[in-house]
C-alpha positions as CSV (number, residue, x, y, z in Angstrom):
1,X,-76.1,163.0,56.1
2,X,-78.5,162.4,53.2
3,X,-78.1,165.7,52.0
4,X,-74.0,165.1,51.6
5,X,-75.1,162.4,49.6
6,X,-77.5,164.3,47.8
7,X,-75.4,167.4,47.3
8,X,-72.0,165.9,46.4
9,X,-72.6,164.8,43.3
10,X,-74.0,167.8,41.9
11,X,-71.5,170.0,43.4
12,X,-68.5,167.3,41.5
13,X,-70.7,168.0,38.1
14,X,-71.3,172.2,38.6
15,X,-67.7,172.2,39.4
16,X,-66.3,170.1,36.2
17,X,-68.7,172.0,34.1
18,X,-67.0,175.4,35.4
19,X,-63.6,174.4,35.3
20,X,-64.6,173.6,30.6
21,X,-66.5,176.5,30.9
22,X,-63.5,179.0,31.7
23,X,-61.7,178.2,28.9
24,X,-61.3,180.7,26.4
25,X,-62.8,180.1,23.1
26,X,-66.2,179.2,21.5
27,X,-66.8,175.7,20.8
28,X,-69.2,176.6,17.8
29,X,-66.0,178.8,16.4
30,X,-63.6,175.9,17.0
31,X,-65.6,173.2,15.2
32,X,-66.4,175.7,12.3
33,X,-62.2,176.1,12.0
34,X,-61.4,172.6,13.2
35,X,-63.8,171.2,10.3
36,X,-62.1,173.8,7.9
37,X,-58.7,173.0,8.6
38,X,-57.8,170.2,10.5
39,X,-60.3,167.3,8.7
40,X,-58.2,167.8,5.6
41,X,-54.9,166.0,6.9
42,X,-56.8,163.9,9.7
43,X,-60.1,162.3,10.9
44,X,-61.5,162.1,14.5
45,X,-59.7,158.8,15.4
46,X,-56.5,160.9,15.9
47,X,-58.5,162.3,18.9
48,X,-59.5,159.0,20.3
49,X,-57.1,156.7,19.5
50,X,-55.2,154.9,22.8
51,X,-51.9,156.5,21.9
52,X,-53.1,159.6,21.4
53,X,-49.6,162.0,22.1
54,X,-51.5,165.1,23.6
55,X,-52.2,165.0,27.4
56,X,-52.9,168.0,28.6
57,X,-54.1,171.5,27.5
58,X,-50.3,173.0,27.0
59,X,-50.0,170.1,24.8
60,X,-53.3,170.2,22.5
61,X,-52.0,174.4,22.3
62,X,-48.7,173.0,21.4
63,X,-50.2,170.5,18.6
64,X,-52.2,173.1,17.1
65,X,-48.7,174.9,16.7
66,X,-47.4,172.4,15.6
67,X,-50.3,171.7,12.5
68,X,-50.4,175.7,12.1
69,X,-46.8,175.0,10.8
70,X,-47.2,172.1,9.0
71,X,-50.1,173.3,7.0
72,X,-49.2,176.6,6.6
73,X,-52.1,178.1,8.5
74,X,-51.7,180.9,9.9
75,X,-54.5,181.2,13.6
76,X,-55.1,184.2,15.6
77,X,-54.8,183.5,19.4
78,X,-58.5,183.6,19.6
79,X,-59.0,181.1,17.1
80,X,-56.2,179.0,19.1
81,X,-58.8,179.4,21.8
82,X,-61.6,178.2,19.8
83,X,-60.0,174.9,18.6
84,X,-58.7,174.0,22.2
85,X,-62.2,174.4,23.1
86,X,-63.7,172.5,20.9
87,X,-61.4,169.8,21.3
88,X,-61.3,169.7,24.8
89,X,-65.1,169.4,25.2
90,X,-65.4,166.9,22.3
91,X,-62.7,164.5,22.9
92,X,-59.8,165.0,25.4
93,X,-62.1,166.5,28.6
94,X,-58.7,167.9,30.4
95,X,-59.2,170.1,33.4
């Protein structure tokens, strides 16, 4: 019985760390575009912020759509990848 106790918890944290860690996308990638591209109409507090409107990983896909057409920047799918990454490890953690 102490093992369950033992084992559970580790098991919870190898299996959230999986679920980020099939994502596509490099985080180092994402940053390197997000900091290129996105810090130029917004800071982090959009990320953090109570209201934020993104709540899941369709929807941060869907936002970064949405900023490739307001900007005018035009992403490859892989660098689509790359900021949902990134974002999702830094800020929104969705599974």
């Amino acid at each position: 019985m102490l093992k369950s106790f033992i084992l559970f918890p580790i098991a919870a944290v190898l299996s959230v760390s999986a679920q980020a860690a099939s994502l596509p996308g490099d985080t180092a990638s994402g940053k390197k575009l997000h900091d290129a591209n996105c810090t130029s109409c917004h800071n982090d507090s959009v990320y953090t912020r109570k209201d934020h409107k993104v709540k899941s990983l369709q929807g941060l896909t869907d936002q970064i759509h949405n900023c490739e057409h307001m900007t005018d920047v035009k992403l490859e799918k892989n660098q689509v990848n790359d900021l949902v990454k990134y974002l999702n490890e830094s800020y929104y953690k969705f599974k």
